[in-house]
C-alpha positions, 0 to 999 in steps of 0.5 A: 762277662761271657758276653764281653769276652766274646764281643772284645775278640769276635768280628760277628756276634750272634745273640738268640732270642725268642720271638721277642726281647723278653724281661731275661734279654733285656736283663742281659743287655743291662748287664752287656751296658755295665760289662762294656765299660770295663774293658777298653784302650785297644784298637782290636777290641769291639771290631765286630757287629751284633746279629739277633736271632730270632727263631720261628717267624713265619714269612708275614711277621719279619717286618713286625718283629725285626721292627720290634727288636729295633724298637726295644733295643732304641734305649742303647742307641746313645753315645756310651751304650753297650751297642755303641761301644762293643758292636760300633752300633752296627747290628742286625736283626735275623728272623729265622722261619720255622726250622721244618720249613724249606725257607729255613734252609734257603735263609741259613744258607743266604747268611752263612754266604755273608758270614763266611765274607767277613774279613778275618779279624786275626792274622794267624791263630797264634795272634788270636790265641793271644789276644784272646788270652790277655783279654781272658787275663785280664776279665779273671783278674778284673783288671778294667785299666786301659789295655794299650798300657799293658801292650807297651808293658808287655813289649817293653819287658820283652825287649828288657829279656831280650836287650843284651842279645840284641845288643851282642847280635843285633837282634832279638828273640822276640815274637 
């Protein structure tokens, strides 16, 4: 659910693998395929992309592995799937050289440039906090019903609180 969570709020999700998606990975994207159809009906949800971290390619393994990677994840590429829903079908493939190596840090810094670029997904803090909070209430609570409802409802028992200020001053308290 950790998963969820994170891909529900994040613009950019990065998931570390090893040099190949393994028996474990493959389990946790069966599991992010189940978690994937629990939380929905917000236009905020799932705006973000998928970035797979492979560590320790060396130069000449980049186009196998990240045709590899691809390969593997070929399975949840179908209307429905975790990488349709929670990430628009948008991921990439990261091969990371060694890490003692100077292309390591040449290639750290090329994706950080495109990572600090993103668009802020959030207004303010305060809009993240929460957003982050309803999505966490809601996974607590395992409460998977559509959440434009509860938007509304949330709305509508402010403006319920806040109706006869509104009403006396022409104004509400609100947000």
């Amino acid at each position: 659910l950790l998963a969820l969570l994170n891909a529900a709020c994040s613009n950019f999700t990065l998931f570390k693998v090893g040099q190949s998606l393994d028996r474990d990975t493959m389990e946790v994207f069966n599991r992010m395929q189940e978690a994937s159809r629990r939380l929905k009906g917000d236009p905020r949800l799932y705006q973000g992309s998928l970035a797979i971290v492979v560590n320790d390619v060396v130069k000449d393994d980049r186009n196998s592995t990240n045709r590899e990677i691809k390969t593997k994840l070929t399975p949840f590429l179908y209307k429905g799937s975790f990488l349709m829903i929670m990430f628009s079908r948008v991921f990439h493939v990261l091969p990371f050289p060694t890490i003692e190596s100077p292309q390591y840090y040449e290639y750290l810094r090329s994706r950080a440039g495109k990572i600090r670029s993103l668009q802020e997904a959030y207004r303010s803090g305060s809009d993240f906090r929460k957003f982050f909070s309803q999505i966490l209430a809601r996974i607590i609570l395992e409460d998977w019903s559509p959440m434009d409802k509860d938007h509304v409802r949330i709305r509508l028992r402010a403006l319920y609180t806040d109706i006869e200020s509104a009403v006396w001053r022409g104004q509400g308290g609100g947000e």
